[in-house]
Structure formats: C-alpha cells, structure tokens
C-alpha positions, 0 to 999 in steps of 0.5 A, spaced: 683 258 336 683 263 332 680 267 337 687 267 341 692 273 342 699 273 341 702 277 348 709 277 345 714 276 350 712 276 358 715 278 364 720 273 368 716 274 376 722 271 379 728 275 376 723 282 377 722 280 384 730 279 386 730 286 382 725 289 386 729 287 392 736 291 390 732 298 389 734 300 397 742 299 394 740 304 388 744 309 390 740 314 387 735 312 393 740 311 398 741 319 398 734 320 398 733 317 405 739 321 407 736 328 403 730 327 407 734 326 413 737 332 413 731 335 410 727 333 417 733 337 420 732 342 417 725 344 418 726 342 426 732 348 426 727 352 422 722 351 428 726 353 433 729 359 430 721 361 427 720 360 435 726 364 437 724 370 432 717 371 435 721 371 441 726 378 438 720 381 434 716 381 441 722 383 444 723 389 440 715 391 440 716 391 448 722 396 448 718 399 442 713 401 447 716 403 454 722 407 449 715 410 447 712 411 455 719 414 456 717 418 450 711 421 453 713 421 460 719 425 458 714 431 454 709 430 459 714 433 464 717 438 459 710 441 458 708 441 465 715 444 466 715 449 460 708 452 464 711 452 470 716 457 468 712 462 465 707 461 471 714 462 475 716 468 471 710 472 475 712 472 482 713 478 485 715 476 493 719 472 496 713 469 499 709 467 493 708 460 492 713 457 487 710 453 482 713 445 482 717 442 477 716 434 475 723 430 473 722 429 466 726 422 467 719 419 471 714 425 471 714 425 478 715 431 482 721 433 484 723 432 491 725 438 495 723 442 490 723 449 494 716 452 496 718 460 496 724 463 492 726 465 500 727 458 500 731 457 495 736 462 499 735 457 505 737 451 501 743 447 505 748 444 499 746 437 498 738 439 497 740 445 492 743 439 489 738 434 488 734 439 486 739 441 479 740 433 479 732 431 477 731 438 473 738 436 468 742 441 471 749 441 470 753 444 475 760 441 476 765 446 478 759 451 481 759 454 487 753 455 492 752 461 490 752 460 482 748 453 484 741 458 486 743 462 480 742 457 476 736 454 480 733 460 479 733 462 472 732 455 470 725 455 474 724 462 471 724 466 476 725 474 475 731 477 479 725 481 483 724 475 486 730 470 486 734 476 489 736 474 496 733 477 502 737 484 503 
C-alpha cells in the first residue's frame, strides 16, 4: 500500500467531547452572557429614553409655536393700536367716536372701551380701571383724575379733545 497517507496523530473524540461540554464554565464566556444581559438593558433604557426625548423635542416645538402666536398676537395688537392712536390724535369734539384699542395679551378688543372722549369723564372707578388694566397701564397709587389723564394720553388723545366738559 504505497498509496497510503500518514495522518500523523488523531484527535481523541471522546476527550474533545468531554471538553466541548465545559466551555459554558470558561469564565470568559460566562461574562459574555451577562455583558449581553446588560447590553439587552441598556438598549430597552435606550428606547425608552429615545421614546421620552420625542416626548420633550415635541413639547418644545409646541411651546415654540404658541410662544410664537403670542408673539403675533402681541404685534397684531400694538400695530393696530399704534394706528388707533395717531387716528385718536385727529379728534376735535367730545362727540367724535374713538377708535377702539385691542388687548395685546389676547388681540380682542378691550372691554368698556369708551366710545367718545365724554365718556371717558363718565367712566365709574371700576371700568376706568379695567380699561388701564387690559391696555398695560399702570396706575397704582393714582387717582380718578390722573387714571383718565392717563387714559387719555395713552389713546392718543389732544387736550381739545380729552379736556373735561366745561
């Protein structure tokens, strides 16, 4: 048999086996379980927290966006306003109609907005102050008096206009 091929040593099957068996125990491996463990973990935190920054992101553009209708509203309001006063600035009776300002905070008009400039002198405490109230006007420690004078000039009007009735 000169056709015959020398193998050299071979392979025990029977200890390889037994071997094979123990490689769970290699503490190597052993660790490798647990790192994948912690790493399944992590990545369900990960999720969550991808999850709960979606959450924020979309929150910001929402405060984004209603900071930014406040915004409009807001110079809506003062241009309107602005307008409003120069058009104020023209009356030349007590009589003439008053052009309306807006609350700047909501863009609606304001409420008990007198009509006339004789009604400003008409106005009881209470209206007199909601009015300085939704136009922004501070008035603490004034009187009746100075409130309407402070009115009047805030809303443009000339003193032919916002003076009292003789």
């Amino acid at each position: 048999m000169a056709d015959e091929i020398d193998f050299g040593p071979q392979a025990n099957f029977n200890i390889l086996a037994t071997e094979i068996l123990k490689i769970p125990n290699t503490p190597a491996l052993a660790g490798g379980q647990q790192l994948l463990d912690e790493l399944r973990a992590l990545m369900a935190q990960l999720t969550g927290d991808t999850r709960a920054i979606r959450q924020d992101i979309a929150n910001v553009r929402q405060q984004v966006i209603d900071v930014r209708q406040e915004l409009i509203t807001t110079i809506t309001a003062s241009n309107h306003n602005n307008a409003a006063r120069v058009q104020n600035t023209y009356l030349r009776s007590q009589n003439e109609n008053l052009v309306p300002f807006l609350d700047a905070t909501t863009g609606a008009a304001v409420l008990h907005f007198p009509h006339t400039t004789f009604e400003i002198e008409r106005m009881a405490r209470r209206q007199l102050d909601s009015v300085l109230q939704q136009l922004g006007i501070p008035t603490q420690g004034a009187n009746l008096a100075e409130k309407k004078r402070l009115l009047r000039a805030h809303i443009g009007l000339p003193e032919v206009a916002g003076s009292p009735p003789p």
